[in-house]
PDB file with one MODEL, atoms N, CA, C and O in Angstrom:
MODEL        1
ATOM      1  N   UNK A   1      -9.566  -2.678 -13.643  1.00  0.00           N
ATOM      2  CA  UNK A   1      -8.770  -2.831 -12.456  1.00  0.00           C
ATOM      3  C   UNK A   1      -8.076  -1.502 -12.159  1.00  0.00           C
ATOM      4  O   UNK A   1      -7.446  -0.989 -13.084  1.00  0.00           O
ATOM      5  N   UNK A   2      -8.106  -1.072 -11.329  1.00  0.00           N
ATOM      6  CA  UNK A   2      -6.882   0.114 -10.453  1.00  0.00           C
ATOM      7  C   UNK A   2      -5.945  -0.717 -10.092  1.00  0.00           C
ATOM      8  O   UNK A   2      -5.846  -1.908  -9.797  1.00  0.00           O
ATOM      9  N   UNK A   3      -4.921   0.703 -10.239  1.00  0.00           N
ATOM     10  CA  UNK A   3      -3.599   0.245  -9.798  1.00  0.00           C
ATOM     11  C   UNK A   3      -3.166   1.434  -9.116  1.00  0.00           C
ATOM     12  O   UNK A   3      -3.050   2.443  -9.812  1.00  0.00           O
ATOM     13  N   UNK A   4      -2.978   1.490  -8.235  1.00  0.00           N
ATOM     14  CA  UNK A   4      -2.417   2.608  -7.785  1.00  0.00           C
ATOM     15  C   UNK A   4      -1.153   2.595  -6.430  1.00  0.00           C
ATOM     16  O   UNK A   4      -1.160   1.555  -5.772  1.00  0.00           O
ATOM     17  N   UNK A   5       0.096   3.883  -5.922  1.00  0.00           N
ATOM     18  CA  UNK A   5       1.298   3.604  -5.760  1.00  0.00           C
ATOM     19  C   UNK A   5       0.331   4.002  -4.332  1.00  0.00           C
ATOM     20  O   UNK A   5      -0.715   4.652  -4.345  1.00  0.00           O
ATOM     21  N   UNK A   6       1.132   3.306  -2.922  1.00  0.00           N
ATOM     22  CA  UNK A   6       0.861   3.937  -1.932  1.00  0.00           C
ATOM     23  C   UNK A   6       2.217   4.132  -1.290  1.00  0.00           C
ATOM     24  O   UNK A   6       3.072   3.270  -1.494  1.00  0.00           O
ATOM     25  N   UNK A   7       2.497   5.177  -0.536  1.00  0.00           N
ATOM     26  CA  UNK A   7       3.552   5.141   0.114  1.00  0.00           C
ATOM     27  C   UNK A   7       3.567   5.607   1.482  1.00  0.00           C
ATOM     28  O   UNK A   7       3.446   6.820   1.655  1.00  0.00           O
ATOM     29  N   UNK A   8       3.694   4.855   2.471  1.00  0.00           N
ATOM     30  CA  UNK A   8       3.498   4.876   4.039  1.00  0.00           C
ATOM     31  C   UNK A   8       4.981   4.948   4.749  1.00  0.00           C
ATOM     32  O   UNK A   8       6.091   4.892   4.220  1.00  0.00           O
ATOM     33  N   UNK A   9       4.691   5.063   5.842  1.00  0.00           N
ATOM     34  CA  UNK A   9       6.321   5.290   6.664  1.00  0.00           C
ATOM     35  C   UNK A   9       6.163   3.555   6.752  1.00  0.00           C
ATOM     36  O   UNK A   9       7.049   2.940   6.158  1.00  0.00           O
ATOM     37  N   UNK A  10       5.113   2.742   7.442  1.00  0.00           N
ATOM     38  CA  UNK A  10       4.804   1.371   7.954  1.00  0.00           C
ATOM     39  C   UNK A  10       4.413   0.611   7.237  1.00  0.00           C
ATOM     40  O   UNK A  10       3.619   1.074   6.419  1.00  0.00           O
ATOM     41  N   UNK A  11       4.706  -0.845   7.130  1.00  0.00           N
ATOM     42  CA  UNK A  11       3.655  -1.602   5.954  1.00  0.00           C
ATOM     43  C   UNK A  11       2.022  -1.911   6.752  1.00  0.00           C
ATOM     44  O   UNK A  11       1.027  -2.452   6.267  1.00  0.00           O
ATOM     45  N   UNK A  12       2.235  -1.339   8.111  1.00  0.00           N
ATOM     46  CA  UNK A  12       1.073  -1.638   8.782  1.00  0.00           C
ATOM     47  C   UNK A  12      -0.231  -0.289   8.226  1.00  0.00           C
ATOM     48  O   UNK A  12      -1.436  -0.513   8.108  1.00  0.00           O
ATOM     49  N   UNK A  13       0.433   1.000   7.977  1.00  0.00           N
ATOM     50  CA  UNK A  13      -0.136   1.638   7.813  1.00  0.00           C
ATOM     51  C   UNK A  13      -0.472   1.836   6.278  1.00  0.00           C
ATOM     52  O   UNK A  13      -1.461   2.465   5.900  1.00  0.00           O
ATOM     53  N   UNK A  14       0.423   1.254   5.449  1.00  0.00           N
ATOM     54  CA  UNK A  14       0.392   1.111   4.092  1.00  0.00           C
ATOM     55  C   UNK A  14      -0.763  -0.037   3.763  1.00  0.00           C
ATOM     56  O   UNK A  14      -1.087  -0.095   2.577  1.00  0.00           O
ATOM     57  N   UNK A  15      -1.263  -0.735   4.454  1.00  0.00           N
ATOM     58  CA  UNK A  15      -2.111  -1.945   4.598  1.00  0.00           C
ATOM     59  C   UNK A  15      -3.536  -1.241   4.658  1.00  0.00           C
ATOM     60  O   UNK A  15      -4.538  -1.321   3.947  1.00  0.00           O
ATOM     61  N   UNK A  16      -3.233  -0.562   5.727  1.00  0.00           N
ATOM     62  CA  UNK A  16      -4.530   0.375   6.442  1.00  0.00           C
ATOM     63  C   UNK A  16      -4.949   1.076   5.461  1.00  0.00           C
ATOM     64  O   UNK A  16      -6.176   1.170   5.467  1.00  0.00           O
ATOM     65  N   UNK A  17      -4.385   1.666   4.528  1.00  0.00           N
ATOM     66  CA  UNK A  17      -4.410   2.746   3.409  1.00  0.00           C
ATOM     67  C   UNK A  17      -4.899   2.197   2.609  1.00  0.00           C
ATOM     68  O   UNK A  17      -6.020   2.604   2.303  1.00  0.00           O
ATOM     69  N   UNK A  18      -4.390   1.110   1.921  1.00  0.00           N
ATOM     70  CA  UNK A  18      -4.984   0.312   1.105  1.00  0.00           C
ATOM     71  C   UNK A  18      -6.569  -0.144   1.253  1.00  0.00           C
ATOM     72  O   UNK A  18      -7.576  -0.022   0.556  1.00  0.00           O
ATOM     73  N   UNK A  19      -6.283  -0.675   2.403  1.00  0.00           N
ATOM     74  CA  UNK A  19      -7.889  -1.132   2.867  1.00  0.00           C
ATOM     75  C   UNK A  19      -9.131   0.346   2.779  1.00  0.00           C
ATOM     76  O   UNK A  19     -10.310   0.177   2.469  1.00  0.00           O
ATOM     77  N   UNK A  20      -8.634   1.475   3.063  1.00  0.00           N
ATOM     78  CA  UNK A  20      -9.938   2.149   3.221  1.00  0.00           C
ATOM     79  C   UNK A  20     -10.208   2.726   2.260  1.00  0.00           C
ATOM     80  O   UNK A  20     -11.305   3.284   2.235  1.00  0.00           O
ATOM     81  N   UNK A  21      -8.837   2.871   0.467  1.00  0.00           N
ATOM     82  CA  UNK A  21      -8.752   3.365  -0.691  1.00  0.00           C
ATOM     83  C   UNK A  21      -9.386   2.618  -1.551  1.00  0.00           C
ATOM     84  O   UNK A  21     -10.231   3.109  -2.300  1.00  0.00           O
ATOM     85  N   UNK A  22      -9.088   1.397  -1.567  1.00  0.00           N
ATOM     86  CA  UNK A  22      -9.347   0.359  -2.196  1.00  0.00           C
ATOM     87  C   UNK A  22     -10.173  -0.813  -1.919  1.00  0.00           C
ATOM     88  O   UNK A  22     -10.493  -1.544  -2.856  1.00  0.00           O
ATOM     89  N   UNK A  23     -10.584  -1.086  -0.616  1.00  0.00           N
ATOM     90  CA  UNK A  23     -11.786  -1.862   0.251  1.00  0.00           C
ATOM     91  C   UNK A  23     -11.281  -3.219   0.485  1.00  0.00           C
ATOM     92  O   UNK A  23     -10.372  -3.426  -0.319  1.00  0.00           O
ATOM     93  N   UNK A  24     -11.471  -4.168   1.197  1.00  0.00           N
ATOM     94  CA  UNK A  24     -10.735  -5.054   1.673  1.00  0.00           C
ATOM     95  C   UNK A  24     -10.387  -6.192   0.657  1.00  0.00           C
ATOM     96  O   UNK A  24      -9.687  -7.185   0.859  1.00  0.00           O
ATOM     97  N   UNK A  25     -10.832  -5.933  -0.119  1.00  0.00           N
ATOM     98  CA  UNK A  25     -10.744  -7.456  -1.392  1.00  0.00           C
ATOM     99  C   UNK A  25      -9.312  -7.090  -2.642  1.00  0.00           C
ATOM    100  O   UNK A  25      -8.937  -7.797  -3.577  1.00  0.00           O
ATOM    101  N   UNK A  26      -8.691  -5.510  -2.105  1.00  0.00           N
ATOM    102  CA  UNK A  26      -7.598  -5.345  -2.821  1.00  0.00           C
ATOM    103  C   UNK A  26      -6.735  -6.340  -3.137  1.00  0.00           C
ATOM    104  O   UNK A  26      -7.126  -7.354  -2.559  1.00  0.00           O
ATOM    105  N   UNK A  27      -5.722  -6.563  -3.787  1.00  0.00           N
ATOM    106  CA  UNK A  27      -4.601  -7.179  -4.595  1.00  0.00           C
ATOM    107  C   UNK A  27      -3.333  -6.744  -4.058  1.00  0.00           C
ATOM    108  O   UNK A  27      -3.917  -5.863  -3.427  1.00  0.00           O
ATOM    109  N   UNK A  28      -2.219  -6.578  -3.763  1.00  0.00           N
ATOM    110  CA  UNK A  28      -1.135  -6.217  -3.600  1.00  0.00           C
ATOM    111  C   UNK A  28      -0.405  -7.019  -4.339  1.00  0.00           C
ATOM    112  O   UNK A  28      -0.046  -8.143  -3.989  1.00  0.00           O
ATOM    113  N   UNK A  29      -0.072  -6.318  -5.721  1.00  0.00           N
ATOM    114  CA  UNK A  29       1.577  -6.677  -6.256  1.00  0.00           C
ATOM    115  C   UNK A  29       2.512  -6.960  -6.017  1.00  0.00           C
ATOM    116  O   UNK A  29       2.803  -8.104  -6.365  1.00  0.00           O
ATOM    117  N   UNK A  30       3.372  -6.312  -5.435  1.00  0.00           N
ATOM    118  CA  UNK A  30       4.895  -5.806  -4.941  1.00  0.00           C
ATOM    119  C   UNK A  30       4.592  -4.990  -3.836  1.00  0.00           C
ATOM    120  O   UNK A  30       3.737  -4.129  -3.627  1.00  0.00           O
ATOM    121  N   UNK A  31       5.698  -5.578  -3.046  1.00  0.00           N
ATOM    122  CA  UNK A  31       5.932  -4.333  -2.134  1.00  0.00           C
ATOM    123  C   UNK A  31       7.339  -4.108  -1.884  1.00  0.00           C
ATOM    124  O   UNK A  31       8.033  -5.118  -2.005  1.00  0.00           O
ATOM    125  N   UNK A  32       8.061  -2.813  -1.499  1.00  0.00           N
ATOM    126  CA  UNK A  32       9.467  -2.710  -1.166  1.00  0.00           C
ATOM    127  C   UNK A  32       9.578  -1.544   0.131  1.00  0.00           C
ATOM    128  O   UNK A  32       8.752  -0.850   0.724  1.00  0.00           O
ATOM    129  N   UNK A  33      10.992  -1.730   0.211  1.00  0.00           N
ATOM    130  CA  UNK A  33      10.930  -0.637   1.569  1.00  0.00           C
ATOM    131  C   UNK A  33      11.994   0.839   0.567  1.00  0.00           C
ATOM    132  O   UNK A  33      12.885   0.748  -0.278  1.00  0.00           O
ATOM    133  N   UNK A  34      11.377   1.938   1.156  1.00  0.00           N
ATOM    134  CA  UNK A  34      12.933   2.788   0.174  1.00  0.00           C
ATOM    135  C   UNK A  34      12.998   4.040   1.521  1.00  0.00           C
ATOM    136  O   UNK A  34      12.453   3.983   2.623  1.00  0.00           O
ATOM    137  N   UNK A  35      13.548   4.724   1.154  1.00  0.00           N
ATOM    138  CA  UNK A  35      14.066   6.408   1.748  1.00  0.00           C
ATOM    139  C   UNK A  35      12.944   6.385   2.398  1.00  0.00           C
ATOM    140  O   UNK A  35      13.053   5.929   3.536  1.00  0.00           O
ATOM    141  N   UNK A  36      11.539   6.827   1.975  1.00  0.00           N
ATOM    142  CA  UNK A  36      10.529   7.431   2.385  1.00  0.00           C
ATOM    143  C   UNK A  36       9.619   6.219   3.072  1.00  0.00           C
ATOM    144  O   UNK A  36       8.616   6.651   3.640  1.00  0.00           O
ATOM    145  N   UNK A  37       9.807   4.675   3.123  1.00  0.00           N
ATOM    146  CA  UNK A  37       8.705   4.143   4.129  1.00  0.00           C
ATOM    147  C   UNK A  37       8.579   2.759   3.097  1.00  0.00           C
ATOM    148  O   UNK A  37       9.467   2.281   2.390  1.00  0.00           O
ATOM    149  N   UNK A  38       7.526   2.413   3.225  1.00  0.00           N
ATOM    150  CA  UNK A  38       6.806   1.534   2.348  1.00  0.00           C
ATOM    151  C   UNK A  38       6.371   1.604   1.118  1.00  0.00           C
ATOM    152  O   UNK A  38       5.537   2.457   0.815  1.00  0.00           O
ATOM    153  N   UNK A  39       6.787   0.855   0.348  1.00  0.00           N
ATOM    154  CA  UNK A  39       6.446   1.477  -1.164  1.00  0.00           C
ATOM    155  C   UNK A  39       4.939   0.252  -1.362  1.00  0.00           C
ATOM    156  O   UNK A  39       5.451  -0.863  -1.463  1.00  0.00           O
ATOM    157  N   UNK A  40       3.838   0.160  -1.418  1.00  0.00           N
ATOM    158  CA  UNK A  40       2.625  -0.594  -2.191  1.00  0.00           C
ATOM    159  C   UNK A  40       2.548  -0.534  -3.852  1.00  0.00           C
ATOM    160  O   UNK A  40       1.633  -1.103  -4.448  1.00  0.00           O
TER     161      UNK A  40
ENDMDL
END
């Protein structure tokens, strides 16, 4: 399994990121908001 951190300004774009890094059948753990955007 991968695990890996993404960090976006949007969770829309943090989604998007995910999807084209990781391919649509990804997992999402946690998510939070901080300083810098979206934390994945």
């Amino acid at each position: 399994m991968k695990m890996k951190r993404i960090v976006a300004p949007t969770m829309a774009q943090a989604i998007e990121r995910v999807k084209k890094e990781l391919g649509s059948n990804a997992v999402i753990f946690q998510t939070k908001k901080s300083e810098k955007g979206t934390v994945l």
